[in-house]
C-alpha positions as CSV (number, residue, x, y, z in Angstrom):
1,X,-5.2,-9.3,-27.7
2,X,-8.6,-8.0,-27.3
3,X,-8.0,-6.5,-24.1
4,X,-4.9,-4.5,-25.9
5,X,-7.2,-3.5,-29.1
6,X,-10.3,-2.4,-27.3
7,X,-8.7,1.5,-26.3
8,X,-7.1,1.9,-29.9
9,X,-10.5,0.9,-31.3
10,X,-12.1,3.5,-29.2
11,X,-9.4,6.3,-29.5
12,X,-10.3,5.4,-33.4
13,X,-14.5,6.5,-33.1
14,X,-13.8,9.3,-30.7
15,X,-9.8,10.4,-30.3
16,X,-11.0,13.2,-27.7
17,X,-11.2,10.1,-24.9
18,X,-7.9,9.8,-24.3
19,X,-7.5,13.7,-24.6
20,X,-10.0,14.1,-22.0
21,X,-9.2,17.9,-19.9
22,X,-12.3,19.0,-18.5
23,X,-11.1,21.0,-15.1
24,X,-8.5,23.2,-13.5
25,X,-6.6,20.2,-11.4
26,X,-6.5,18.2,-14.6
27,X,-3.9,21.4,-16.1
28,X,-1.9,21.5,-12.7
29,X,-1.3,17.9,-12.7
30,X,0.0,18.1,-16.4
31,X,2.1,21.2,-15.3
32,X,3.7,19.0,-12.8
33,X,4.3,15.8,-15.1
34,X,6.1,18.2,-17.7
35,X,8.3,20.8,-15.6
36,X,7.8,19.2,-12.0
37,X,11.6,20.3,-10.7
38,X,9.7,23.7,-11.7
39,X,7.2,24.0,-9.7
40,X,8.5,22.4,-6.6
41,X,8.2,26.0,-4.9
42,X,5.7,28.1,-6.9
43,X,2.2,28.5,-6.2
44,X,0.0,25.8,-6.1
45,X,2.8,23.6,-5.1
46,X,3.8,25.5,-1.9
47,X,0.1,26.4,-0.6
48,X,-1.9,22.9,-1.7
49,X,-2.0,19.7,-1.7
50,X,-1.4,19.0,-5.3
51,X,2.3,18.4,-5.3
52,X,2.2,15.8,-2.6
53,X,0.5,13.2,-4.8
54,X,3.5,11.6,-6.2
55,X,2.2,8.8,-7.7
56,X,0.3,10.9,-9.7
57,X,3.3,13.2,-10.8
58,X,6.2,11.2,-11.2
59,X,5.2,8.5,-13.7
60,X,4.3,10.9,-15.7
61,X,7.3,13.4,-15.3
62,X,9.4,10.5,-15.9
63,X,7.7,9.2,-19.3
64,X,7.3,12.6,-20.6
65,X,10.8,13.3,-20.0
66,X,12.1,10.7,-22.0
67,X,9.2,11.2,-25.3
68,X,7.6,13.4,-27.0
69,X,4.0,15.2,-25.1
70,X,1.5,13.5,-27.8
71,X,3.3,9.9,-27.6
72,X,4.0,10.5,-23.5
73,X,-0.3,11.2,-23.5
74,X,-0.9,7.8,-25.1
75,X,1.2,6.0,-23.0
76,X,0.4,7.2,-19.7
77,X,-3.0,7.1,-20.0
78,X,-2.8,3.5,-21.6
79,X,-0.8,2.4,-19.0
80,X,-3.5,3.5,-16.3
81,X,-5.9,1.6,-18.9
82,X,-4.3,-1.5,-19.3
83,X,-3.2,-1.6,-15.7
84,X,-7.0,-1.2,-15.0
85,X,-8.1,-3.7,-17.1
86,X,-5.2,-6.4,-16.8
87,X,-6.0,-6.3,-13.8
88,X,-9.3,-6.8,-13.4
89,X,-9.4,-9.7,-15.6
90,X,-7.1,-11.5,-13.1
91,X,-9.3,-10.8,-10.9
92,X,-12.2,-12.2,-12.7
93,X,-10.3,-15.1,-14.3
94,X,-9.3,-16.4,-10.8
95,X,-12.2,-16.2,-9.6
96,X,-14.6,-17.2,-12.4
97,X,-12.7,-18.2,-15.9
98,X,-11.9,-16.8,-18.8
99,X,-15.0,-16.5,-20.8
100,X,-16.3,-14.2,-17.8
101,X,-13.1,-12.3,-17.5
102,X,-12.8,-11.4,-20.8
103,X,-16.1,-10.5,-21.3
104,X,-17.0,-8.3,-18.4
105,X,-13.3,-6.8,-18.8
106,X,-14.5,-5.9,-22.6
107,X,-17.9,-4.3,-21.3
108,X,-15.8,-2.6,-18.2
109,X,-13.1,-1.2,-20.8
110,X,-15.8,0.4,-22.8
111,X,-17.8,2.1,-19.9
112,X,-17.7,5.7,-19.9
113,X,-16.0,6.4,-16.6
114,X,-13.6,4.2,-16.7
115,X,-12.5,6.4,-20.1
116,X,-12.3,9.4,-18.6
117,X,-10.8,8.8,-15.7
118,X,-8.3,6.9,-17.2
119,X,-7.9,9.3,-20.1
120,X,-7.0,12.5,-18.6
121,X,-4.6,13.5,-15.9
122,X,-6.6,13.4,-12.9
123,X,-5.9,11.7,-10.0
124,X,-9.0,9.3,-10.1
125,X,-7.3,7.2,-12.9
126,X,-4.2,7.1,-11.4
127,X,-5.9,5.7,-7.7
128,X,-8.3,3.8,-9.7
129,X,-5.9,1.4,-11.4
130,X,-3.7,1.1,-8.3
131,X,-7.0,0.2,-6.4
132,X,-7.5,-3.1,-9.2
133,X,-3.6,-3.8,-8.8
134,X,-4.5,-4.3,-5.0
135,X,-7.6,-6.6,-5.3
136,X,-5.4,-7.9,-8.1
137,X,-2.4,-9.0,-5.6
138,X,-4.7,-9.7,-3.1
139,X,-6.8,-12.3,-4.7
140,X,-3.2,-13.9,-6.3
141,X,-2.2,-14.3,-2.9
142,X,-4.7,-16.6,-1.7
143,X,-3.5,-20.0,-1.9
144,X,-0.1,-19.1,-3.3
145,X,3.4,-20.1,-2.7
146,X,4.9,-16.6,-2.9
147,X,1.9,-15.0,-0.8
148,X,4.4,-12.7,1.1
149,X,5.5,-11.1,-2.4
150,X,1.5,-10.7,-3.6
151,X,0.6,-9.1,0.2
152,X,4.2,-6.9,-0.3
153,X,3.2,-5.5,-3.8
154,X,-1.2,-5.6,-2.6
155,X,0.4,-3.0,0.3
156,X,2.4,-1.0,-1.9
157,X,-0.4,-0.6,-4.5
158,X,-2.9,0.5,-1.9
159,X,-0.3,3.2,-0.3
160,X,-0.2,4.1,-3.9
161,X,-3.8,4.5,-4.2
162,X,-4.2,6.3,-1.0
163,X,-1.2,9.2,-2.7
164,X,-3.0,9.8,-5.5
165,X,-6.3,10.2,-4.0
166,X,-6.8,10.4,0.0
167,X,-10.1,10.5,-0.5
168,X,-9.8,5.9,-1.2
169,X,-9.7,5.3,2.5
170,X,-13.0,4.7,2.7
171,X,-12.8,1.5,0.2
């Protein structure tokens, strides 16, 4: 539960994080989640790279398809949030226990990066919670009974992570 409150406590002292526009690349990749059949052969999308981050785009074409742009904003970029965060305390709570999860997941959700990438449209959200989903699966899979399905999903995030943001190979 606190996990789930921290963002709407924060969007409540400052509303602007999960707002967050601050660059060019941030408007393109909205353009694309709101009228991506649109710009499938217009410029940027047939000169750069942009359009071939599909994790990035389709989520979010597909959500705000279906509601409205302000309620589509909150749940995208809580999504990335909670996918961020739920998964590192998985991480953490396998590894340590709950006390340190939750904590450290708390401290982690409140840290200033983590909101703005996660709060605007940008790629770096996007690769950053498909990065945790991959140490997430990974660590599940140690030990378990259904390791091929964690090292399945731990693959599929990371191919995930490396379409929204090339730039990840190196972790």
């Amino acid at each position: 539960a606190l996990i789930i409150l921290l963002p709407i406590m924060l969007a409540l002292i400052n509303p602007n994080w999960i707002f967050n526009v601050n660059m060019a690349d941030d408007y393109d990749y909205l353009g694309y989640q709101l009228y991506f059949p649109k710009f499938t052969d217009w410029y940027p999308s047939a000169d750069v790279y942009l359009i071939e981050r599909m994790t990035v785009i389709l989520p979010g074409y597909v959500i705000r398809q279906i509601v409205s742009p302000v309620l589509a904003n909150f749940m995208i970029h809580l999504g990335v949030y909670y996918a961020v965060m739920f998964s590192a305390y998985g991480i953490l709570n396998l590894l340590y226990n709950a006390k340190v999860a939750i904590i450290i997941t708390l401290l982690m959700g409140q840290y200033p990066l983590i909101m703005r990438a996660t709060g605007w449209d940008y790629p770096d959200g996007y690769a950053l919670a498909y990065f945790a989903l991959t140490i997430f699966f990974l660590s599940q899979a140690v030990g378990s009974k259904r390791r091929p399905f964690y090292l399945v999903c731990a693959g599929g995030a990371f191919l995930f992570m490396l379409n929204a943001h090339f730039f990840n190979i190196f972790y």
